[in-house]
Wavefront OBJ file of the C-alpha trace (Angstrom):
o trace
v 13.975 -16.065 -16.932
v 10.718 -17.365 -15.506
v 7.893 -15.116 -14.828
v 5.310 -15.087 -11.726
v 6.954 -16.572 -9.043
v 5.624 -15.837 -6.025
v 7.167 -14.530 -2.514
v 6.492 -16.175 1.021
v 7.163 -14.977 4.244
v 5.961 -16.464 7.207
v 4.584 -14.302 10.114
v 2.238 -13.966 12.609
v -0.729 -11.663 12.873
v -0.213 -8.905 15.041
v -3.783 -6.637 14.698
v -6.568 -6.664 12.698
v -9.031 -4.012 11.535
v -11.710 -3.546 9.315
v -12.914 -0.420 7.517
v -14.953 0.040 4.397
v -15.027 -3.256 3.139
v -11.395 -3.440 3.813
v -9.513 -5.542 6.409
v -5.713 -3.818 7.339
v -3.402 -6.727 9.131
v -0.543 -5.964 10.687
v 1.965 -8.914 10.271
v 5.450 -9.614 12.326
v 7.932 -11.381 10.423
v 11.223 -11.925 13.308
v 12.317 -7.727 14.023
v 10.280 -6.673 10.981
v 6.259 -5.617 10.178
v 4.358 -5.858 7.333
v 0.927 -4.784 6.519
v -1.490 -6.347 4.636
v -4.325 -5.119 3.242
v -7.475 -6.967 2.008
v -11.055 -7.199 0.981
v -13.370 -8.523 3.105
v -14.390 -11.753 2.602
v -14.695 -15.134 4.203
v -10.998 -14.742 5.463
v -10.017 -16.753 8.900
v -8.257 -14.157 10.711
v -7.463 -14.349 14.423
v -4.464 -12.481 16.171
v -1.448 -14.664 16.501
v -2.038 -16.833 13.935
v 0.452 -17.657 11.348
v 0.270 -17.017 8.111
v 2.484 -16.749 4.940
v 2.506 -12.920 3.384
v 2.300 -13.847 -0.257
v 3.186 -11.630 -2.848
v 4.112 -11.493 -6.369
v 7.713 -10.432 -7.662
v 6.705 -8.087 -9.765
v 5.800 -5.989 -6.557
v 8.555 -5.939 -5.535
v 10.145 -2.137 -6.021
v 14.038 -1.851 -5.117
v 15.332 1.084 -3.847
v 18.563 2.227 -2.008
v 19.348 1.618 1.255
v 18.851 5.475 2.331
v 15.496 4.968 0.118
v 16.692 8.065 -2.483
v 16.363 5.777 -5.262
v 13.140 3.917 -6.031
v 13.271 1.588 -8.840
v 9.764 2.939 -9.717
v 9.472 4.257 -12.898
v 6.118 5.866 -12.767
v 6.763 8.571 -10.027
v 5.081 12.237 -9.381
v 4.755 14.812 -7.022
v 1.338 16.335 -6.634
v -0.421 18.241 -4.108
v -3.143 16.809 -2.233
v -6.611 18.615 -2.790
v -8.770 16.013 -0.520
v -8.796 13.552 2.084
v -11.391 11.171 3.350
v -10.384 9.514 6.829
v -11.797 6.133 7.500
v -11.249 4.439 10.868
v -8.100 2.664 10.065
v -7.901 3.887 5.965
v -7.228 7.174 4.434
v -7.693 7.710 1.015
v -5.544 10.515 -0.120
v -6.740 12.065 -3.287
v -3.998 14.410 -5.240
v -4.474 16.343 -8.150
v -2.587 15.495 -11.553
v -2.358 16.994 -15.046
v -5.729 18.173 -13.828
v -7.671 15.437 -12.907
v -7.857 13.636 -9.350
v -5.689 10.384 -8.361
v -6.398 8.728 -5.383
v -4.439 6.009 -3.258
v -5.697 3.865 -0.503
v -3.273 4.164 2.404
v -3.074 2.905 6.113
v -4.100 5.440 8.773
v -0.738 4.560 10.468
v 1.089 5.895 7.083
v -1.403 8.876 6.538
v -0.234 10.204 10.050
v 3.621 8.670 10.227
v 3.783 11.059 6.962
v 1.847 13.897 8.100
v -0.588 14.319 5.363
v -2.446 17.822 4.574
v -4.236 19.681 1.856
v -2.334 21.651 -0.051
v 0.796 19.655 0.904
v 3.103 18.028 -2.115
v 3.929 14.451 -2.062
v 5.790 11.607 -4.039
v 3.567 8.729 -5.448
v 4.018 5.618 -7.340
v 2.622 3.715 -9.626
v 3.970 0.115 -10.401
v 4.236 -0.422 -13.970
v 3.143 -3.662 -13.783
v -0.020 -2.819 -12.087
v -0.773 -0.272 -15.169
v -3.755 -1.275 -17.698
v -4.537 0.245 -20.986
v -8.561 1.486 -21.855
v -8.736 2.220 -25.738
v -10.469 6.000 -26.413
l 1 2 3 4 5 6 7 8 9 10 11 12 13 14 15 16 17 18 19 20 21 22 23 24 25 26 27 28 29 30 31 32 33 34 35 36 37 38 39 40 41 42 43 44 45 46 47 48 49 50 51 52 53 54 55 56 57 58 59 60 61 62 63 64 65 66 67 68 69 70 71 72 73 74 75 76 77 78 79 80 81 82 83 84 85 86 87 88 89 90 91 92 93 94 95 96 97 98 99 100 101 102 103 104 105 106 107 108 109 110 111 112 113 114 115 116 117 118 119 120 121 122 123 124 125 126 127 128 129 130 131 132 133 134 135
């Protein structure tokens, strides 16, 4: 089986916005949306161009169609003890096994999931994306 291939979709840009050395792009792709988000850089963006939303199979996470089952295999549930809101970023920070993760998410999802202090929520961590640092 060959590794690395990579995944195209073609769509058109539907918003930009930057924040914190970030840029968020919303992308339309037929009936569906997908967001992008990347560093800022010397990137050509205008909306309603097209572009290809390029991505790497490995992540890609499968779940079922009622989304129940994640194929995911590092999950947790954690509380959240702080969160930093950025004008179209939110950076959610929970506490684990005592010591503070944080995750990078769109100010659409931040609100869509109604995210609070104190409040216990599922996160993810693609195995793929994991490194290793020697102690």
């Amino acid at each position: 089986m060959g590794m690395g291939l990579m995944n195209r979709i073609l769509c058109k840009i539907e918003s930009i916005f930057y924040d914190e050395g970030l840029i968020f792009i919303r992308l339309r792709s037929g009936k569906h949306f997908l967001s992008a988000m990347l560093l800022e850089s010397q990137h050509i963006l205008e909306v309603g161009r097209e572009v290809y939303a390029i991505f790497k199979e490995t992540e890609v996470m499968v779940c079922d169609e009622g989304y129940s089952k994640i194929s995911a295999r590092n999950r947790f549930v954690s509380r959240v003890v702080k969160v930093e809101l950025g004008g179209v970023i939110a950076r959610v920070i929970f506490m684990f096994e005592g010591r503070e993760i944080s995750s990078l998410i769109s100010l659409e999802a931040y609100r869509e999931l109604e995210v609070g202090i104190d409040k216990k929520f599922g996160w993810f961590v693609k195995s793929s994306e994991v490194m290793l640092e020697y102690v």
